[in-house]
C-alpha positions in Angstrom: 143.1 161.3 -98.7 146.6 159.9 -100.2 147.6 156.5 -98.1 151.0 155.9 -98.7 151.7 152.4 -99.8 153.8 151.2 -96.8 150.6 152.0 -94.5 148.2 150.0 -96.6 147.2 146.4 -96.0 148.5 144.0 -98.1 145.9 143.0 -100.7 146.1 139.3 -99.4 145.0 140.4 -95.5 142.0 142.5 -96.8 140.6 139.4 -99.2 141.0 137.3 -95.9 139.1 139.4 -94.0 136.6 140.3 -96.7 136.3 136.4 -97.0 136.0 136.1 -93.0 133.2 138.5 -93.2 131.4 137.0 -95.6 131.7 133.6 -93.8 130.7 135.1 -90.6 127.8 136.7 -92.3 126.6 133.2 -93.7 126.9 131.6 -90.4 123.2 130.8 -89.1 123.5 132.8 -85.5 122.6 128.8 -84.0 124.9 126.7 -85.7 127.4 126.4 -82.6 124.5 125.4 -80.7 123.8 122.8 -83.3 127.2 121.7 -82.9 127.4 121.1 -80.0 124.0 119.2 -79.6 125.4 116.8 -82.3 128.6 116.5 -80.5 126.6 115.5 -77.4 124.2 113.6 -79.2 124.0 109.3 -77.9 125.8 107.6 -80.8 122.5 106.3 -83.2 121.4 102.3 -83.5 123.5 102.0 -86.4 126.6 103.5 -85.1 126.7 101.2 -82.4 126.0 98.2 -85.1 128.9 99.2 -86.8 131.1 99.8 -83.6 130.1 95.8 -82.7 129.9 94.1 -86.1 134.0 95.9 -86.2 134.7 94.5 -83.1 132.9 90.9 -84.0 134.8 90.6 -87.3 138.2 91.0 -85.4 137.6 89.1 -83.1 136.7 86.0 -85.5 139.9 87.1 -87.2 141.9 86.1 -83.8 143.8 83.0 -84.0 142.7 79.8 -81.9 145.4 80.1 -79.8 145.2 83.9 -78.9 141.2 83.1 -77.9 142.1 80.0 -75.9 144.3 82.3 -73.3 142.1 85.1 -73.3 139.4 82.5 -72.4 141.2 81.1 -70.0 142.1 84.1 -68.4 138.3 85.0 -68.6 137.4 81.8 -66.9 140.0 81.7 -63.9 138.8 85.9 -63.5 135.2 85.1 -62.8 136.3 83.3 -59.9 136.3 86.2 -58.4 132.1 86.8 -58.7 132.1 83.5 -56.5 134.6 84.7 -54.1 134.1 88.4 -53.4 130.4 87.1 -53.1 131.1 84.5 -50.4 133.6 86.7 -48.5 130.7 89.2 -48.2 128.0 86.6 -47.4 130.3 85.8 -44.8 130.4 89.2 -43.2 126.6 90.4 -43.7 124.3 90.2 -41.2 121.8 87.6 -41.2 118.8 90.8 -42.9 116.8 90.9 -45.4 118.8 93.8 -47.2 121.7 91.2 -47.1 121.5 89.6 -50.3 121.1 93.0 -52.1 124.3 93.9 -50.4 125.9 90.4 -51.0 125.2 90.3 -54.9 127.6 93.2 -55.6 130.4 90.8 -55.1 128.9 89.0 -57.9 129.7 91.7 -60.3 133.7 92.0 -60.0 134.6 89.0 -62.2 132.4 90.7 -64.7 134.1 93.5 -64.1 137.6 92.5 -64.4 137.1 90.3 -67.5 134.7 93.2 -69.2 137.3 96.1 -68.7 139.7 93.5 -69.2 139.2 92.6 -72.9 139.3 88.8 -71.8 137.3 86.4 -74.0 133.8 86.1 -71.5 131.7 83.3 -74.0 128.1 85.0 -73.5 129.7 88.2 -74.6 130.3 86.2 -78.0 126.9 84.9 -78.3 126.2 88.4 -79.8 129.3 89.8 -81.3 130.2 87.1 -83.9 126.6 86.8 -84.7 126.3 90.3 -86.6 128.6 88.6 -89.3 126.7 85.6 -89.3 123.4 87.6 -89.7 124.7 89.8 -92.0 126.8 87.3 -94.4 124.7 84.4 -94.0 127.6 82.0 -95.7 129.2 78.6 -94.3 132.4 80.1 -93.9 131.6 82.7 -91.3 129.1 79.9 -89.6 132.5 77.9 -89.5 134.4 80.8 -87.8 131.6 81.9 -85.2 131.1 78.3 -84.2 135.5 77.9 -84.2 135.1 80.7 -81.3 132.3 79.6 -79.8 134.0 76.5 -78.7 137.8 77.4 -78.5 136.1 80.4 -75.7 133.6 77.6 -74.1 136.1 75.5 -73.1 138.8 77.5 -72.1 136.0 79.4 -69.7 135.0 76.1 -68.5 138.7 75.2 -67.6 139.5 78.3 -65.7 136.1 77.7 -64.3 136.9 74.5 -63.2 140.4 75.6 -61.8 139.0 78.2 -59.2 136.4 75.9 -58.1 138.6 73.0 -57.1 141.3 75.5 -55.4 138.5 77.1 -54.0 137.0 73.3 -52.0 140.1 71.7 -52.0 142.6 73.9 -50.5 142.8 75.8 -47.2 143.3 79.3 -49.6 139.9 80.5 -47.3 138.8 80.2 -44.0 136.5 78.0 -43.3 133.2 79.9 -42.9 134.1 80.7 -46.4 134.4 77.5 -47.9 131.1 77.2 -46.1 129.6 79.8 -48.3 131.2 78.5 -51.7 129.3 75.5 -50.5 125.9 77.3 -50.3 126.5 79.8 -53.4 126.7 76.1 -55.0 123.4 74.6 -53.7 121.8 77.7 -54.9 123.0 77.4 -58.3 121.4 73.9 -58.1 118.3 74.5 -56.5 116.1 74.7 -59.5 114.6 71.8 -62.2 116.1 71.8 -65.7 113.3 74.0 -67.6 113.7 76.8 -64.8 117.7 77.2 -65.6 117.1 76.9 -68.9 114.6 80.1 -68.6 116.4 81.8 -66.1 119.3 81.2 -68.1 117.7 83.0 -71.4 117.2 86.3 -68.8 120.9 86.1 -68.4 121.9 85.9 -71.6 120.0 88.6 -72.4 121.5 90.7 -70.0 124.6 90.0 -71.0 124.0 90.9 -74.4 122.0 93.8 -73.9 124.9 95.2 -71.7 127.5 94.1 -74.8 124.8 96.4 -76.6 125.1 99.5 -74.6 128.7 100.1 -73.5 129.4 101.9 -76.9 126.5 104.3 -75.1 128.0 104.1 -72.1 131.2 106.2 -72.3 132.9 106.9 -69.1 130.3 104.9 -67.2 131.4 101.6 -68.0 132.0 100.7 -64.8 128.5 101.6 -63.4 126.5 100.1 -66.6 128.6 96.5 -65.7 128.0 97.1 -62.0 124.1 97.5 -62.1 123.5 95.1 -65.0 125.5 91.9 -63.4 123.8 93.1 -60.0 120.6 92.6 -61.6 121.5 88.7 -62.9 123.2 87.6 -59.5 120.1 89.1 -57.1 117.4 87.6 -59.1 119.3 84.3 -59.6 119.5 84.1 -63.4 121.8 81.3 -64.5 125.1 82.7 -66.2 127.3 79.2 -67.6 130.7 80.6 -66.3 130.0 82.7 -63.6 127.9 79.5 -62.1 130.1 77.1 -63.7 132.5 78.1 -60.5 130.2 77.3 -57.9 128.7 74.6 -59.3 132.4 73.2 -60.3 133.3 73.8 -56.6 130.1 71.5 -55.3 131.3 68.9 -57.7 134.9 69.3 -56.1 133.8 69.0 -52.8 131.7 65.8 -53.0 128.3 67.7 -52.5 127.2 66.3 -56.3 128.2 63.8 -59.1 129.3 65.5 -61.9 126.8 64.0 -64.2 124.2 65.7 -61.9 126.0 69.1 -62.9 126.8 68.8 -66.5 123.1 67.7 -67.2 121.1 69.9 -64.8 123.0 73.4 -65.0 125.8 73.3 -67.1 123.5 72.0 -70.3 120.3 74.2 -69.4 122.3 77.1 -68.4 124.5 77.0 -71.9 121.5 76.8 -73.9 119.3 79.4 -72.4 122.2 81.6 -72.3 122.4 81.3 -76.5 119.1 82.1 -76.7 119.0 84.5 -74.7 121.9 86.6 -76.3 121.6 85.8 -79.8 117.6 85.3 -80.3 116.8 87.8 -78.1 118.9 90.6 -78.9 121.8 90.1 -81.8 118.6 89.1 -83.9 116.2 91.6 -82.8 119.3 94.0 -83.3 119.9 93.0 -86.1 116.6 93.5 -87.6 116.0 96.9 -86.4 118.8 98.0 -88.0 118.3 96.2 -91.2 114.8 97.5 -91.1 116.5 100.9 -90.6 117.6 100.7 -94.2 115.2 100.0 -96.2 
């Protein structure tokens, strides 16, 4: 049978569809289901490597200036681990659940300088170090350190600012200031070589949860939540979250300040390193080096 030409397809829309056909016939009848498991697939070891060593190496690119406010900002935010934590001390019940309750205040600094992008320094005892690890050259060594101490000190001086407005003003009420008090004892209650171990736990923590929020997704908020939870209920030392309390007993009179630079802030800084970089940005580190061999 004659087709005239005006009812005939062009020759471009039957090579498509010849073409389409053939794809459709090459397609293996799974591969949208293989798709989509990739697409849902946990991002692999060395994906998140690479996420953090990108982050690290910008970060070490900052200038001094741009870390010292962002450290700042950092230090003066976890004030508010010590003061939602005393506020709800405050209002608890003398239970036993109590504390459990009570230590979720000690998560919302965390929270705020975490989602905040501020400069937190046990969050940069394991960023800066994939660098270091991987370049093994003065110059980075140079830089990490440069960080290390331009973040230190501007998290000790915020530190230091929330604790003395915190026992030296009348910002609270006084059954507050009470608890400040207390939250500071606490930080103090324990001999140098136990806040330097407890210190390495928190480190760790900190570093592990650095480690997983590229996992984490939409759950941020949960993942910082239930790891900080964990370090403020079983009382592992973190330098500026009880840098704050400890800053407030000094303000108060309740202990010299040589007393709290050489018994928490010293043990607590170093456990903390090891803890984060030994720990994890090394054992990290390895794994993934390891990967590629």
């Amino acid at each position: 049978m004659h087709i005239p030409d005006e009812q005939r397809p062009p020759e471009d829309s039957r090579s498509q569809a010849a073409q389409n056909g053939d794809q459709n016939q090459e397609q293996p009848p799974d591969q949208g289901q293989d798709q989509e498991a990739e697409h849902r697939r946990s991002p692999s070891g060395k994906v998140v490597y690479a996420a953090i060593l990108k982050e690290a190496d910008e970060e070490l690119d900052r200038p001094s200036s741009a870390l010292f406010w962002s450290g700042l900002a950092a230090g003066l935010s976890m004030g508010f681990s010590f003061i939602a934590e005393a506020i709800l001390k405050d209002r608890l019940p003398d239970a036993h659940w109590a504390p459990l309750v009570g230590k979720l205040g000690y998560s919302v600094g965390f929270l705020v300088v975490i989602l905040g992008r501020q400069q937190l320094f046990t969050e940069n005892t394991l960023t800066p170090m994939l660098p270091l690890l991987q370049r093994k050259d003065l110059q980075t060594l140079v830089n990490v350190l440069r960080l290390w101490g331009v973040v230190f000190l501007a998290n000790m001086l915020g530190a230091l600012a929330v604790g003395w407005v915190c026992a030296r003003t009348g910002a609270f009420d006084p059954q507050v200031r009470h608890q400040f008090v207390a939250l500071g004892h606490q930080a103090m209650a324990h001999p140098f070589g136990e806040t330097l171990l407890r210190a390495v736990f928190a480190g760790w923590l900190i570093a592990i949860l650095v480690w997983m929020l590229p996992y984490a997704e939409s759950s941020h908020f949960f993942v910082i939540i239930v790891i900080t939870w964990l370090i403020g209920v079983g009382h592992f030392s973190h330098v500026v979250a009880g840098a704050v309390q400890v800053f407030a007993l000094g303000s108060a009179g309740q202990k010299p300040w040589g007393e709290i630079l050489a018994f928490f802030l010293l043990p607590t800084l170093l456990g903390n390193i090891i803890g984060g970089v030994t720990l994890v940005a090394a054992l990290n580190h390895a794994q993934v080096e390891a990967g590629k061999k």
